[in-house]
MARMILO-740360 format. One line per 5 residues: number of its first residue (from 0); their letters; for each residue x, y, z negated of C-alpha. Coordinates in steps of 0.25 Angstrom, whole numbers, padded with zeros to 4 digits. Layout:
<pts>
NUM	a	X:Y:Z; ...
</pts>
This chain:
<pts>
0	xxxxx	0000:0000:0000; 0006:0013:0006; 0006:0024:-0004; 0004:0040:0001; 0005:0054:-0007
5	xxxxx	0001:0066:-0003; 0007:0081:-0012; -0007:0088:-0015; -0002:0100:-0008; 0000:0092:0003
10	xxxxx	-0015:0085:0004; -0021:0097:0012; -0011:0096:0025; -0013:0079:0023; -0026:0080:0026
15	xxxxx	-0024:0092:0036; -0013:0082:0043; -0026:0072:0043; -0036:0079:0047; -0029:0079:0062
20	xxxxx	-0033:0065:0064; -0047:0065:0053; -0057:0071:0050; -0057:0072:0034; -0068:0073:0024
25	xxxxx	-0066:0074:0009; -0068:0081:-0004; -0070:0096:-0004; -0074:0105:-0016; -0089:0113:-0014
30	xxxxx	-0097:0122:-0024; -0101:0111:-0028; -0090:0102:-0031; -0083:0091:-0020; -0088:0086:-0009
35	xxxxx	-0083:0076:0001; -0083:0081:0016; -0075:0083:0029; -0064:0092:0029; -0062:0103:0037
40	xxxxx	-0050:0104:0045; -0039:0109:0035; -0048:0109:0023; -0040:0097:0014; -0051:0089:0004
45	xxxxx	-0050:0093:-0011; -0045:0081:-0019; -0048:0087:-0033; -0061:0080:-0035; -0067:0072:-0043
50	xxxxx	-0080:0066:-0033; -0085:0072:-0023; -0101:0077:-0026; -0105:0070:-0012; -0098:0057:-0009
55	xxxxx	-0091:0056:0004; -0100:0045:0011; -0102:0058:0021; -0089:0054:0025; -0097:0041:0034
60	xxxxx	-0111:0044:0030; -0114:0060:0032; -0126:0067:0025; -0131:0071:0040; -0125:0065:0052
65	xxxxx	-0130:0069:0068; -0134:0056:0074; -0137:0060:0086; -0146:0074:0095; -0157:0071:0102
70	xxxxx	-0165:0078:0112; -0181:0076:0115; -0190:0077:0127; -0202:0085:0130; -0209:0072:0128
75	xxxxx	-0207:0074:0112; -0198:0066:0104; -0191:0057:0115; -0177:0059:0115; -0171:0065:0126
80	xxxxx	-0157:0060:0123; -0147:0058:0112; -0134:0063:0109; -0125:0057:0101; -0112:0063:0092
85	xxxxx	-0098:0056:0093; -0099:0045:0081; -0083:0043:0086; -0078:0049:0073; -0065:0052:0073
90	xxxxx	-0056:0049:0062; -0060:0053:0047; -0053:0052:0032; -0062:0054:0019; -0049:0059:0010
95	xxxxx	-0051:0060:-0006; -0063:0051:-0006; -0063:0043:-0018; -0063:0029:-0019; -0075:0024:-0024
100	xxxxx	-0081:0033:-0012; -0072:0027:0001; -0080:0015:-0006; -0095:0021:-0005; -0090:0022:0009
105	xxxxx	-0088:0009:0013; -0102:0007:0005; -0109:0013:0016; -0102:0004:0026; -0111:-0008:0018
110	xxxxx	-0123:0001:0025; -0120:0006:0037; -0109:-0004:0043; -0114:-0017:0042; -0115:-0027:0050
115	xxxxx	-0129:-0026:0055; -0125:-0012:0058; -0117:-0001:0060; -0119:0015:0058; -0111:0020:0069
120	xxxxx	-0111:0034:0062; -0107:0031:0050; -0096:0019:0057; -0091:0032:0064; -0087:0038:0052
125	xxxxx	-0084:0026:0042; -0074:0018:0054; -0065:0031:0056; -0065:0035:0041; -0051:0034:0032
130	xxxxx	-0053:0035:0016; -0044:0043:0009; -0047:0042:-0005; -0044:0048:-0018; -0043:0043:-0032
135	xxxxx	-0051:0049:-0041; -0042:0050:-0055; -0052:0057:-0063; -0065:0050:-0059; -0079:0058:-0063
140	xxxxx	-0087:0053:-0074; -0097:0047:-0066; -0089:0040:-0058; -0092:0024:-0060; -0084:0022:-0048
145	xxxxx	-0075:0008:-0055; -0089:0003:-0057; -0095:0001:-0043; -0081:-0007:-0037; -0073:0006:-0033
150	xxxxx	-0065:0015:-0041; -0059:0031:-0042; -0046:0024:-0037; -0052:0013:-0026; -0044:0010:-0015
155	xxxxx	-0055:0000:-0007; -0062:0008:0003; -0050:0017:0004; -0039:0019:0015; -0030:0027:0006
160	xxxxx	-0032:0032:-0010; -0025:0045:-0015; -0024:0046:-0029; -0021:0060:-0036; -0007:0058:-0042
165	xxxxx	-0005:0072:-0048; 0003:0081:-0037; -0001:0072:-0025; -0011:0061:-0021; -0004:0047:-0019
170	xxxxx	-0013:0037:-0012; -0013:0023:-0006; -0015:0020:0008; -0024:0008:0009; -0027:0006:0023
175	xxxxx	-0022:0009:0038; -0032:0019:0039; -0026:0024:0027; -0011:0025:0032; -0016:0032:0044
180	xxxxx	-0023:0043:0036; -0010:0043:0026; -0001:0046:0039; -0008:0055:0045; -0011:0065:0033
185	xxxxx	0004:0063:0031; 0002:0056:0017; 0017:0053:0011; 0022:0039:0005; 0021:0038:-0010
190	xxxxx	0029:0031:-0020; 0024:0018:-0020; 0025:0018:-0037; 0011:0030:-0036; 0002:0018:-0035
195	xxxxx	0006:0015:-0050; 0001:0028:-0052; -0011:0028:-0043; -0014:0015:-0051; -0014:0022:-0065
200	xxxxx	-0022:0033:-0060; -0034:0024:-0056; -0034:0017:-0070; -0035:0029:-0075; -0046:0034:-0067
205	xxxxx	-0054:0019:-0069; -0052:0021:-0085; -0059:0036:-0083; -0071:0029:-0075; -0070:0018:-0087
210	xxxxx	-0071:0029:-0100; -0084:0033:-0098; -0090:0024:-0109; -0105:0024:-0103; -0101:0019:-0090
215	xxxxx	-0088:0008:-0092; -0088:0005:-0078; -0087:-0010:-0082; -0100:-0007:-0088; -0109:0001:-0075
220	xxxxx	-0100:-0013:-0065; -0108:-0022:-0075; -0120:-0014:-0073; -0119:-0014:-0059; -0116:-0028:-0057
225	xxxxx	-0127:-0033:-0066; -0137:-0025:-0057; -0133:-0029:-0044; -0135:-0044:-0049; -0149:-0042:-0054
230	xxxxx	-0160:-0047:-0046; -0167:-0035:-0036; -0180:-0035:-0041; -0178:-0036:-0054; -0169:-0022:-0054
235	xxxxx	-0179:-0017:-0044; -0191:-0019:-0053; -0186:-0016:-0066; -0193:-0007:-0074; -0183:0005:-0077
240	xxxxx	-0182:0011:-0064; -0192:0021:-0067; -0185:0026:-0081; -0171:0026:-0074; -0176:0035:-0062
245	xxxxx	-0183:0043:-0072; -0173:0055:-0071; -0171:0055:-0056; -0176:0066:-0048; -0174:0059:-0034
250	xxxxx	-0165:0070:-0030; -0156:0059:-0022; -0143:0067:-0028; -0137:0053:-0030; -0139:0048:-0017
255	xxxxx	-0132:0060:-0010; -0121:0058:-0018; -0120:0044:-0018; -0108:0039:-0008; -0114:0026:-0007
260	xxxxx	-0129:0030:-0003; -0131:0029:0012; -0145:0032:0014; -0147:0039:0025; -0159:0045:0035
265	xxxxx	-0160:0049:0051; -0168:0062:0054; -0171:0068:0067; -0168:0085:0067; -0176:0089:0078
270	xxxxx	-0176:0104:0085; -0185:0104:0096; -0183:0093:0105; -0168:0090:0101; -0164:0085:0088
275	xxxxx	-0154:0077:0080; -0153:0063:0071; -0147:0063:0060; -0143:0052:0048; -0143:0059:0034
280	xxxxx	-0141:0054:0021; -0155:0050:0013; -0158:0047:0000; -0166:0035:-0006; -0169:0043:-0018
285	xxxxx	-0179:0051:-0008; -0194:0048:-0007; -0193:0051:0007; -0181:0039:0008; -0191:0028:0007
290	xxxxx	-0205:0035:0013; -0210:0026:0023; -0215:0034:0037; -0229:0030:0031; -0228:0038:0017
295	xxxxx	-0226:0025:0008; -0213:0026:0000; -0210:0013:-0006; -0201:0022:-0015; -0210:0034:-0020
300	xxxxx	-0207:0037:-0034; -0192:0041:-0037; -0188:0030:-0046; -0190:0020:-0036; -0181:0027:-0028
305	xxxxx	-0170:0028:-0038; -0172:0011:-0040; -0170:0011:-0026; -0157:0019:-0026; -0151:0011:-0038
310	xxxxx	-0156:-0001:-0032; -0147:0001:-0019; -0136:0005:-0026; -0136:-0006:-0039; -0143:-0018:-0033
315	xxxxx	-0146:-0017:-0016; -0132:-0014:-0012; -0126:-0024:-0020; -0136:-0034:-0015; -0134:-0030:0001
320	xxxxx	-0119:-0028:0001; -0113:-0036:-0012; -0102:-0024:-0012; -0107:-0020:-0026; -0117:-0007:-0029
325	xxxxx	-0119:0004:-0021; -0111:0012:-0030; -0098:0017:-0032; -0099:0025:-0043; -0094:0039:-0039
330	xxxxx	-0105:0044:-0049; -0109:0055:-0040; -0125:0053:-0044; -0123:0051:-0058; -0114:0064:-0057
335	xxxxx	-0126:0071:-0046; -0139:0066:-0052; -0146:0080:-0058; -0153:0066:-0067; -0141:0061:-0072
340	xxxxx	-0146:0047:-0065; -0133:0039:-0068; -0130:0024:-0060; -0123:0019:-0069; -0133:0019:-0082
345	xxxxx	-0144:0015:-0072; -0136:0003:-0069; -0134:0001:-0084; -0150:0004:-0087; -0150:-0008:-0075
350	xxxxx	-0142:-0017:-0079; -0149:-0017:-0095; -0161:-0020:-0089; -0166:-0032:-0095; -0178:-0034:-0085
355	xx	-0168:-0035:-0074; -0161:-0046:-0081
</pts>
């Protein structure tokens, strides 16, 4: 395993070096706190952040994408013609993502490349897309991340990991994809003997996760475990759902924020008799998500929507795809929720149930 650094002073003409050959999103700092989205030309990303308030699945899965324009006829609604934009993307690096978010990533893969098919637009931005993560050393209080099979220090889903080492970032290349990035952003070698180092800061960030006492992430993996192996039903039917959604307002906060939720919707924008398709993220926690083109909604009241939510993540998923829940505990709805809804004491409320048992 080739180890790169890279001076802090020295990060802005890296990624200006890179942005010759990619096209780069990552973290920014707004008004209202960080961000994750492509950079201008020149503009460098801002490392010094602790998560980012919306995750970085736009990176593959954009809140609005143009799928194609259309023109009418004087006939009415029959399409004239179609025009398509270029789904040839270009190369593209997501740099400073953190790990447990390049996993969220390849979460969406599990929907939208499979087998039985393939989202050309969002295979048009995954295929061509490099990972350049960055450890988190000091990993918010929500984060639950060493739970949900990830980590502040993760290098699975990654093609190379930075780590903040004081006056520079000393990473890992872990894949060709990786190396290519690395030279081209002109990343130097490292002393070999830095990933004892790297090593000690991830134990460190692990035991920050571990010493909240409410949340011993042995504890919420147990929860989370015991869930996914109760019987659908069972879960589905129990009689707490209503109490545990008491306090939810159906604002679909924590589905925005959430890098694993891939809901999504196609609308027609009409302006005379041309017009444009586009796919935008939705949200399951609307009553208009499940309304049926009748009226009937099979999920009218909000709580039923809220079981549904935590049903995908906690018991659906892990059914579907046996890769764990649909969760990698970034904590960014426990941190957003104006409710303070928290995932990780409803999977405890769950897993206590002695109904479901």
């Amino acid at each position: 395993m080739e180890m790169i650094s890279i001076h802090k002073t020295n990060l802005a003409e890296a990624m200006a070096k890179a942005q010759e050959t990619y096209t780069l999103a990552g973290p920014v700092a707004t008004l209202h706190g960080y961000t994750f989205r492509e950079l201008e030309k020149g503009e460098p990303p801002d490392f010094n952040y602790t998560h980012t308030y919306l995750s970085p699945k736009a990176v593959v899965f954009p809140q609005s994408e143009l799928l194609f324009h259309f023109k009418g006829t004087s006939m009415g609604n029959i399409p004239a013609g179609l025009s398509q934009p270029s789904i040839n993307s270009p190369s593209r690096a997501a740099v400073g993502i953190r790990p447990y978010d390049a996993k969220a990533i390849r979460m969406l893969a599990y929907n939208f490349d499979t087998t039985e098919f393939q989202d050309p637009y969002f295979m048009n931005h995954y295929k061509n897309l490099t990972l350049v993560g960055l450890a988190e050393n000091n990993p918010d209080p929500a984060n639950f991340s060493t739970s949900c099979g990830t980590g502040p220090f993760d290098e699975t889903y990654l093609d190379i990991l930075l780590v903040d080492t004081g006056d520079e970032f000393t990473g890992k290349i872990l894949t060709p994809k990786g190396k290519t990035f690395a030279d081209t952003a002109g990343f130097t070698p490292a002393d070999p003997g830095m990933a004892e180092t790297i090593n000690a800061l991830k134990h460190e960030a692990e035991a920050k996760i571990a010493s909240n006492p409410a949340f011993l992430p042995q504890k919420v993996m147990e929860n989370l475990k015991t869930i996914a192996n109760l019987e659908t039903l069972d879960l589905y039917n129990a009689p707490i759902w209503e109490d545990l959604a008491f306090g939810c307002i159906n604002c679909s906060t924590c589905t925005f924020v959430c890098p694993t939720c891939w809901c999504f919707d196609i609308q027609d924008e009409t302006d005379g008799q041309e017009g444009v398709r586009i796919k935008l993220w939705d949200s399951c926690m609307s009553d208009l998500y499940s309304t049926h083109a009748s009226g009937h909604n099979p999920r009218e009241k909000g709580w039923q929507r809220f079981r549904n939510r935590f049903m995908h993540k906690l018991k659906y998923f892990p059914d579907k795809y046996g890769h764990g829940v649909m969760c990698v505990g970034c904590g960014r709805c426990i941190s957003s929720c104006p409710a303070g809804i928290d995932i990780r004491t409803i999977s405890q409320t769950l897993n206590q149930l002695e109904a479901v048992k």
